[in-house]
C-alpha positions as YAML, in Angstrom:
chain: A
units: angstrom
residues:
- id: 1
  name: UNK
  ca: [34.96, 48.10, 4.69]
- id: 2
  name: UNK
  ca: [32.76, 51.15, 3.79]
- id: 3
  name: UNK
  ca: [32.78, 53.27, 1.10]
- id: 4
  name: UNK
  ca: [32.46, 56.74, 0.37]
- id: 5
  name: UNK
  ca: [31.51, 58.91, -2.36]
- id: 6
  name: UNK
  ca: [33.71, 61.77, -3.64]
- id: 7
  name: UNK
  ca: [32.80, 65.17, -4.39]
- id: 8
  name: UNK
  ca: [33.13, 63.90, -8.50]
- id: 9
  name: UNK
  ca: [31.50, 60.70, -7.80]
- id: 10
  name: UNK
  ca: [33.87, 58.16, -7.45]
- id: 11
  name: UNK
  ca: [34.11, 55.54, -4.62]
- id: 12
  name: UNK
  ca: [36.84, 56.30, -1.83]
- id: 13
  name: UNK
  ca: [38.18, 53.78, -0.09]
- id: 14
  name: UNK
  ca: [38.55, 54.00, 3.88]
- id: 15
  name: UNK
  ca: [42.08, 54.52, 5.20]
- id: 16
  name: UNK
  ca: [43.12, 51.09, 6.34]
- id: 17
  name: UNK
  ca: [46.28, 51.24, 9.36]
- id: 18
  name: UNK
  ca: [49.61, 49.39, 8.43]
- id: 19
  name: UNK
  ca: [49.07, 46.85, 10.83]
- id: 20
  name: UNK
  ca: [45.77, 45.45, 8.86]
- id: 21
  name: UNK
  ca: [47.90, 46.13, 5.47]
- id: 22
  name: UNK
  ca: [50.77, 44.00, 7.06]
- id: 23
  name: UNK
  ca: [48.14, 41.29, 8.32]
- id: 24
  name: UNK
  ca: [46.84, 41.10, 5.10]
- id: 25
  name: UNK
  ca: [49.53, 40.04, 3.12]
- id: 26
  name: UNK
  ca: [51.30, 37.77, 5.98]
- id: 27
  name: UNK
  ca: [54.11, 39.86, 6.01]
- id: 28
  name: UNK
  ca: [56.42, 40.51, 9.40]
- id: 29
  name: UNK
  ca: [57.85, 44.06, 9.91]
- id: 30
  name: UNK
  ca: [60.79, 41.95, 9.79]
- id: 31
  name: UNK
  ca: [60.81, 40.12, 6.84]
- id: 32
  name: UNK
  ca: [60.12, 43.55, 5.04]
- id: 33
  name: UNK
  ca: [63.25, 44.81, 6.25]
- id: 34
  name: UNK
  ca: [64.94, 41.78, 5.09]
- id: 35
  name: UNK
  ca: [63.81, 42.36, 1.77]
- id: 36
  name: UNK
  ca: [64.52, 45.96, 2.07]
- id: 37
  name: UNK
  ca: [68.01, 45.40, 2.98]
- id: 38
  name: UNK
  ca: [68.38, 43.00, 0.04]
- id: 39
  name: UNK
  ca: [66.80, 45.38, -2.48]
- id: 40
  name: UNK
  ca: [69.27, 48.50, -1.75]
- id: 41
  name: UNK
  ca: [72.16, 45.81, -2.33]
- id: 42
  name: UNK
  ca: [70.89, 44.87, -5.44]
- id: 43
  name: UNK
  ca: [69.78, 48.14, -6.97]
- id: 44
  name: UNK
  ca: [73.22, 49.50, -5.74]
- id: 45
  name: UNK
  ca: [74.93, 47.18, -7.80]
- id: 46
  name: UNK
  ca: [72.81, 47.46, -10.46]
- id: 47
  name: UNK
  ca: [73.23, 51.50, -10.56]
- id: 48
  name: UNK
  ca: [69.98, 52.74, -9.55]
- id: 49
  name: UNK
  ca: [71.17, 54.70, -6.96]
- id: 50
  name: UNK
  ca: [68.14, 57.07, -6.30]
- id: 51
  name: UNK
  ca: [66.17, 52.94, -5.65]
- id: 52
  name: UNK
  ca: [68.75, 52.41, -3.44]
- id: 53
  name: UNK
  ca: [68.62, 55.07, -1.80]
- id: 54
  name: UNK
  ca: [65.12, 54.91, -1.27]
- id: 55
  name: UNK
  ca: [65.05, 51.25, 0.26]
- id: 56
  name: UNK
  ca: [68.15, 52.35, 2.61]
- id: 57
  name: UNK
  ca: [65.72, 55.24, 3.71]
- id: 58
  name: UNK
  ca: [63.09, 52.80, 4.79]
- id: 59
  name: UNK
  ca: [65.19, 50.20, 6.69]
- id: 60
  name: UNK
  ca: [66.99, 52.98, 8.58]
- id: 61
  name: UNK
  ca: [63.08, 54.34, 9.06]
- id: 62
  name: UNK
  ca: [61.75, 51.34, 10.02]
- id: 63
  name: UNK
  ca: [64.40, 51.31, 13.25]
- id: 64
  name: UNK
  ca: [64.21, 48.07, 15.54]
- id: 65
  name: UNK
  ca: [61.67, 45.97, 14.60]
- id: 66
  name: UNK
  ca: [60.79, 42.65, 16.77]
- id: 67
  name: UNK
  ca: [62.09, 39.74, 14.99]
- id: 68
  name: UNK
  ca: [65.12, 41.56, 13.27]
- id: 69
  name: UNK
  ca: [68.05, 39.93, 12.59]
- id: 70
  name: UNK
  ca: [70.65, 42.02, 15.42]
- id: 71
  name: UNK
  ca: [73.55, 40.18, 15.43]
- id: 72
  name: UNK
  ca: [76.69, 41.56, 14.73]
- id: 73
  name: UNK
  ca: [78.45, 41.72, 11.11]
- id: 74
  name: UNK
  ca: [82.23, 42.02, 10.78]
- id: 75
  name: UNK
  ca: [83.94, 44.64, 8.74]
- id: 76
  name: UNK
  ca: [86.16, 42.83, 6.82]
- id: 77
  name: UNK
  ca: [88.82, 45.55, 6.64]
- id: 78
  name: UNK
  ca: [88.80, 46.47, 9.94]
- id: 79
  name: UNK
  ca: [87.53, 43.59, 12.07]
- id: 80
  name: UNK
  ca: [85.31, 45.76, 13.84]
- id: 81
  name: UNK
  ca: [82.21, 44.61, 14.87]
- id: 82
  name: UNK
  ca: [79.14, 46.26, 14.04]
- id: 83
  name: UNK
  ca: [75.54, 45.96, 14.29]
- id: 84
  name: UNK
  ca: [73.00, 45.46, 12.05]
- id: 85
  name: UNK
  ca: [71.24, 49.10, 12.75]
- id: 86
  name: UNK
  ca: [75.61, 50.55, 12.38]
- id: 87
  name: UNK
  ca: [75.48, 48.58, 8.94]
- id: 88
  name: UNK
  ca: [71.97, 49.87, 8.00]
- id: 89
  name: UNK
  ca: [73.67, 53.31, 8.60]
- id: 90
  name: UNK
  ca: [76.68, 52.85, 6.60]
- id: 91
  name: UNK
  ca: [74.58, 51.26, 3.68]
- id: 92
  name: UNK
  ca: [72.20, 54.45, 3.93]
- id: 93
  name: UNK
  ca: [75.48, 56.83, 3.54]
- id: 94
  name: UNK
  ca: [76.71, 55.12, 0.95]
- id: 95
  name: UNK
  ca: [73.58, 55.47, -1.17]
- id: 96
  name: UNK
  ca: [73.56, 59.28, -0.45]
- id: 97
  name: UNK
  ca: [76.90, 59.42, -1.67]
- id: 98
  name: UNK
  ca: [76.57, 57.78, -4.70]
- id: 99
  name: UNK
  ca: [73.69, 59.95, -5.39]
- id: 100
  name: UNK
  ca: [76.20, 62.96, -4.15]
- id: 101
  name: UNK
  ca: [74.12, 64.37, -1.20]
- id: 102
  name: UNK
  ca: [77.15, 65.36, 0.98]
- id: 103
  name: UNK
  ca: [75.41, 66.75, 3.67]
- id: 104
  name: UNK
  ca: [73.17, 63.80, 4.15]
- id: 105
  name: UNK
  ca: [75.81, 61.62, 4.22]
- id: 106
  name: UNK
  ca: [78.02, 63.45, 7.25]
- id: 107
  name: UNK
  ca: [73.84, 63.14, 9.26]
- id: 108
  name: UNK
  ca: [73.18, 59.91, 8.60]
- id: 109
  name: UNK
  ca: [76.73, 58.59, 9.94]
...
């Protein structure tokens, strides 16, 4: 990788695309969305909402990924069956609510 020198004389780095980043670190689109999933739970439940929120924001970004886990959850209220990218949207609403952004929450559902 080149690099370049800035205007105050530091080195610059070349923009690298997410799919070398990715390579790099063995890491699936996937498997990041796993994690991501995992993280909003926990920071929910730990209160840090705005984290949450954040993490919800980037699995519902991400959007259908090859490899991701599709298969369909059960409500346990209602019985209904939904799918994972229906549960990604509920989880994202819910983290806009706690962090009382109305609005978002009636879009993102």
């Amino acid at each position: 990788m080149a690099s370049q020198i800035s205007d105050d004389g530091m080195e610059l780095e070349d923009v690298r695309d997410a799919g070398s980043i990715l390579a790099e670190f063995n890491a699936s689109p996937a498997s990041i969305k796993k994690e991501l999933r995992s993280a909003a739970a926990q920071l929910s439940t730990h209160g840090l909402m705005y984290s949450a929120k954040w993490s919800a924001e980037q699995v519902v970004g991400l959007g259908v990924v090859e490899g991701d886990d599709t298969t369909i959850i059960t409500e346990k209220a209602t019985n209904d069956p939904l799918t994972a990218q229906e549960q990604d949207a509920i989880t994202l609403a819910k983290c806009y609510f706690d962090v009382r952004e109305y609005r978002r929450v009636a879009h993102a559902l």
